[in-house]
TIVOTOR-362691 format. One record per residue (C-alpha): x, y, z; residue number from 1. Coordinates in Angstrom, 2 decimals. Example, Ala and Ser with C-alpha at 12.3 -4.5 7.8 and 13.67 -1.06 7.14 Angstrom:
residues 2
+---------+---------+---------+------+
!       X !       Y !       Z ! sevo !
+---------+---------+---------+------+
!   12.30 !   -4.50 !    7.80 !    1 !
!   13.67 !   -1.06 !    7.14 !    2 !
+---------+---------+---------+------+
***
This chain:
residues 177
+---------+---------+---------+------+
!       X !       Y !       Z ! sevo !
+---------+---------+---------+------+
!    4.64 !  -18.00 !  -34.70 !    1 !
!    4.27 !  -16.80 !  -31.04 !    2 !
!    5.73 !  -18.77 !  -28.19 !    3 !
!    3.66 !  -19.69 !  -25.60 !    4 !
!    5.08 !  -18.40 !  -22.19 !    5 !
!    3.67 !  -18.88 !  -18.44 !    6 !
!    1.71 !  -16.13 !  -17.12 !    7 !
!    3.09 !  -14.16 !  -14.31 !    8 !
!    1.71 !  -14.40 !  -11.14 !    9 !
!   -1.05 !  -11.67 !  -10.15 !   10 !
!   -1.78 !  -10.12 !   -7.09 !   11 !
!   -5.35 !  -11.04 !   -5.33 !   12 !
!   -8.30 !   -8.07 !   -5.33 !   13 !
!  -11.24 !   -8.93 !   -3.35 !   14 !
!  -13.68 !   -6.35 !   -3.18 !   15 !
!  -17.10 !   -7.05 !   -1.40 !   16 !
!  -19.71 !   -4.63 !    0.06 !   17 !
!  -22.14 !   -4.60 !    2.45 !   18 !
!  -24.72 !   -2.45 !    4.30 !   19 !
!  -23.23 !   -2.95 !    8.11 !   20 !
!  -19.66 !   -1.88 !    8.13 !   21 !
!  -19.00 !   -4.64 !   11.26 !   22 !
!  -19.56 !   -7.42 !    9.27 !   23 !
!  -16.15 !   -6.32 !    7.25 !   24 !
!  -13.89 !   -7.76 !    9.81 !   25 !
!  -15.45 !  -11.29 !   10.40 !   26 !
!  -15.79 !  -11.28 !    6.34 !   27 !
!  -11.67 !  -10.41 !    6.16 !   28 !
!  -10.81 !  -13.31 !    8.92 !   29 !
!  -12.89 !  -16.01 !    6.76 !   30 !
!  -11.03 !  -14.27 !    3.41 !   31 !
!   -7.50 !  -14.77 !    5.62 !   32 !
!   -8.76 !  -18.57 !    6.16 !   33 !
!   -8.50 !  -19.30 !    2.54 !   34 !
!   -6.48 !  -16.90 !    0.79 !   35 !
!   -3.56 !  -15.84 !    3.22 !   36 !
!   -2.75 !  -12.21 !    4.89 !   37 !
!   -3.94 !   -9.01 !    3.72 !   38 !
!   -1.42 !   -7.03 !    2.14 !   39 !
!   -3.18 !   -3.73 !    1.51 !   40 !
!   -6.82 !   -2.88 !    2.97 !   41 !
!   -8.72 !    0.36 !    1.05 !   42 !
!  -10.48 !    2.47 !    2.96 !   43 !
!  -14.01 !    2.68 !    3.08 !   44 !
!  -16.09 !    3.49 !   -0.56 !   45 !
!  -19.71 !    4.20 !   -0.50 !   46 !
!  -21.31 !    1.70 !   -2.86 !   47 !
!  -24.30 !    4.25 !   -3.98 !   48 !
!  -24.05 !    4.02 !   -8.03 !   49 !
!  -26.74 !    1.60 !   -7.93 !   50 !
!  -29.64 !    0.65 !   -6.46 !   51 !
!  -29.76 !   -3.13 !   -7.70 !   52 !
!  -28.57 !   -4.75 !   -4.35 !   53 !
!  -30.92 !   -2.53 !   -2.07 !   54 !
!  -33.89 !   -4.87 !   -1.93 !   55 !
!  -31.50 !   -7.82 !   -1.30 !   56 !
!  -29.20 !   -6.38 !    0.94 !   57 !
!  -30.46 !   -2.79 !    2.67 !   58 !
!  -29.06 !    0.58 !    2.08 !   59 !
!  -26.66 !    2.77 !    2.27 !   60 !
!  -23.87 !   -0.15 !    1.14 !   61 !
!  -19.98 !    0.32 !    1.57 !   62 !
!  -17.01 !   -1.24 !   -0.69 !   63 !
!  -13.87 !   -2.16 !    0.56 !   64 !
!  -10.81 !   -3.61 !   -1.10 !   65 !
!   -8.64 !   -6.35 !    0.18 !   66 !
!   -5.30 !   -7.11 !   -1.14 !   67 !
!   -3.67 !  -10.43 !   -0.25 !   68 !
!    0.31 !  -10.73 !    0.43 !   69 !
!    1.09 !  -14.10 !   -2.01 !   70 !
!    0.71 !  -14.21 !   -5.55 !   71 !
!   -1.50 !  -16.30 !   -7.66 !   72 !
!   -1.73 !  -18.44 !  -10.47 !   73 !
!   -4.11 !  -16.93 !  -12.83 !   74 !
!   -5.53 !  -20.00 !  -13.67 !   75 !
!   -6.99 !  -20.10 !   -9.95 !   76 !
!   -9.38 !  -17.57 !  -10.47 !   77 !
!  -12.60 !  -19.80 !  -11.04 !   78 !
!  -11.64 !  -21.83 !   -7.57 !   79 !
!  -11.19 !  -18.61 !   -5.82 !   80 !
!  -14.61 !  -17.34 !   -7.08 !   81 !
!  -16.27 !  -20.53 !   -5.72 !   82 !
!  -14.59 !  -20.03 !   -2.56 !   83 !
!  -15.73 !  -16.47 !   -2.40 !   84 !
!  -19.51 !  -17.96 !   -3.04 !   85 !
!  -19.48 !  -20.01 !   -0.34 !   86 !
!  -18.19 !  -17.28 !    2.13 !   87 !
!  -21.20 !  -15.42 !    0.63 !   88 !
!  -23.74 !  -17.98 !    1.55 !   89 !
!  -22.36 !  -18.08 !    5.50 !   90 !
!  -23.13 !  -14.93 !    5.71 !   91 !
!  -26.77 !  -15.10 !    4.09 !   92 !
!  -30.32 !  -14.65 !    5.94 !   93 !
!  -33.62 !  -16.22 !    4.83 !   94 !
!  -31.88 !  -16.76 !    0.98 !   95 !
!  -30.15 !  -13.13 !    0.90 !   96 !
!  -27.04 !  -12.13 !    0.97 !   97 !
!  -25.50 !   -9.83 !    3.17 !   98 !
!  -22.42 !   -9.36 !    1.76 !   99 !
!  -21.44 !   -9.44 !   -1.72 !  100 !
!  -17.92 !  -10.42 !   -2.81 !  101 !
!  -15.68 !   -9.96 !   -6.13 !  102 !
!  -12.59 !  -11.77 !   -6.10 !  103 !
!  -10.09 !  -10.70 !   -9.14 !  104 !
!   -6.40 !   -9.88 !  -10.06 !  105 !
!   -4.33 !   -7.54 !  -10.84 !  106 !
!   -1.41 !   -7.26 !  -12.56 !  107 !
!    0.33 !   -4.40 !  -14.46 !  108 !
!   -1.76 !   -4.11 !  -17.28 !  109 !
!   -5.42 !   -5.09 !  -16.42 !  110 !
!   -7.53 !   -5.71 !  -13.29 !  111 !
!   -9.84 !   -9.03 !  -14.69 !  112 !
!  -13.07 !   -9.63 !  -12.01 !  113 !
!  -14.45 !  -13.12 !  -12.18 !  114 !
!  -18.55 !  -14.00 !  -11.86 !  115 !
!  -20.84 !  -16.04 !  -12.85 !  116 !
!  -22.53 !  -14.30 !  -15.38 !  117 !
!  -21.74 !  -14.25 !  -19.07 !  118 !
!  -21.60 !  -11.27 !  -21.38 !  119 !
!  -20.24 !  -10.50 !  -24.56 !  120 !
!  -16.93 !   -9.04 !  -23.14 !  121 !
!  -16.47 !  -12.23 !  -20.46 !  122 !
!  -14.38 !  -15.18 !  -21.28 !  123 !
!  -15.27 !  -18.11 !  -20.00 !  124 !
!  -12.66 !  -19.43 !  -17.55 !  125 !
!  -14.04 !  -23.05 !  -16.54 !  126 !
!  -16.33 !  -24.22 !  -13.20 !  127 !
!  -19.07 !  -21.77 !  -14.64 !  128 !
!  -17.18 !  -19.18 !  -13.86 !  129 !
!  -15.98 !  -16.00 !  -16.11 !  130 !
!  -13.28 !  -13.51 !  -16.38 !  131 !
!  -14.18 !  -10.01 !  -16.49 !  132 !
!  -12.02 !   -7.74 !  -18.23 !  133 !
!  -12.75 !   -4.60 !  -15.93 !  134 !
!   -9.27 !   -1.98 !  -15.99 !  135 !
!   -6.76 !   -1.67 !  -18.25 !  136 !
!   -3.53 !    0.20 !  -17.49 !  137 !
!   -2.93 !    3.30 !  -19.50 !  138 !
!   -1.15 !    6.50 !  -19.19 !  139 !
!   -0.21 !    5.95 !  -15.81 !  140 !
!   -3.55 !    4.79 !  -14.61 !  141 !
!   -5.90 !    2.32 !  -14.56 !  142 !
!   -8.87 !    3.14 !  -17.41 !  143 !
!  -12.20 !    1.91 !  -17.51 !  144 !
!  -13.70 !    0.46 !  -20.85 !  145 !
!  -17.38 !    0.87 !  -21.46 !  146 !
!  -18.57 !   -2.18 !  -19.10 !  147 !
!  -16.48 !   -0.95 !  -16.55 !  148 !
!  -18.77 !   -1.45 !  -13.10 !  149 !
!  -19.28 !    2.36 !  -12.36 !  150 !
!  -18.15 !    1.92 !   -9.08 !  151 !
!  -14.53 !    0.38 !  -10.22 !  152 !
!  -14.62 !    3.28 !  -12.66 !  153 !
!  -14.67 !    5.91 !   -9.95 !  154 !
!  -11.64 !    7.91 !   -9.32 !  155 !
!  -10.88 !    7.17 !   -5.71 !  156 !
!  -10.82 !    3.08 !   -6.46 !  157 !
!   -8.80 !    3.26 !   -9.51 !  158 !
!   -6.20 !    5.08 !   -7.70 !  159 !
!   -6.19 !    2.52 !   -4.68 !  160 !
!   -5.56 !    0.27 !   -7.47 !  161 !
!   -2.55 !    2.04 !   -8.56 !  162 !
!   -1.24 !    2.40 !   -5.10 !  163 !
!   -1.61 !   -1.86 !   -5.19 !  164 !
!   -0.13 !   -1.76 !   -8.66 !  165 !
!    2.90 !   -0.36 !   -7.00 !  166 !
!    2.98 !   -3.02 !   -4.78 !  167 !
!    2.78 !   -5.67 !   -6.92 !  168 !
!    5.60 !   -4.48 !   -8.92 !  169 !
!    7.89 !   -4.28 !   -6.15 !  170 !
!    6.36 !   -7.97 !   -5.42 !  171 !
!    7.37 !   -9.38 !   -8.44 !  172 !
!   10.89 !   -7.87 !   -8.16 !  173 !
!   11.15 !  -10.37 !   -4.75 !  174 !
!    9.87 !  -13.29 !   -6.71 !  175 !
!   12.29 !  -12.62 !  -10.16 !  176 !
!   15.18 !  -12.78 !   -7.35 !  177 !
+---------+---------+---------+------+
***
């Protein structure tokens, strides 16, 4: 019989992109509003493995990564996601967003996204939200799994994932004390 335990706290990925680069600091200040400081910022990614989001929001796009300082529950992911939503909606135009933003966690052995779309590797996590199993950690790296969003599968983000990885490790250590 397994003994249910509580869940470590997990450390708080946003990613969002958008097609003017300017709009990423008012879009950090509302994140900071809700969520807390920004631990760890990633520098800029082009967003260019897909063309879905050009007729919505422009092209060329660009991804960044914002990692907050406290630690979540991750049973707050759903709330967080709804949040995130409504940030999305200031910052629409005539019913189109101009920024698009993915709120997740992290912890040492997965990165989980959350969104409102189902699929047959998404768990349902409440509010009509789901959890999106994206990374898993794996000789020493984060590894993508088939339905890994290309971009999040890309080198150069995985390792800025490490680099928070490390972080949160050295987090947890202050919280354990």
């Amino acid at each position: 019989m397994s003994h249910p335990q509580p869940p470590k706290p997990a450390k708080l990925v946003i990613g969002l992109f958008t097609q003017k680069q300017e709009r990423l600091a008012a879009v950090a200040v509302d994140l900071m509003e809700s969520f807390g400081s920004i631990d760890m910022i990633s520098p800029l990614f082009p967003f260019d493995f897909t063309t879905y989001y050009e007729k919505e929001m422009g092209f060329p796009l660009f991804r960044r990564i914002f990692v907050f300082k406290s630690l979540i529950q991750q049973d707050a992911l759903a709330d967080i996601k709804l949040k995130t939503n409504a940030i999305e909606t200031l910052y629409s135009a005539d019913g189109m967003r101009q920024v698009n933003i993915d709120p997740g966690f992290l912890l040492m052995e997965r990165l989980v996204l959350a969104t409102g779309k189902n699929f047959a590797h998404r768990i349902y996590i409440g509010k009509c939200i789901y959890a999106d199993l994206t990374l898993i950690y794996q000789k020493n790296g984060y590894q993508p799994l088939p339905w890994t969003y290309p971009d999040y599968a890309h080198g150069s983000i995985r390792h800025f994932l490490t680099l928070v990885r490390n972080k949160y490790m050295e987090d947890l250590k202050e919280v354990q004390q």
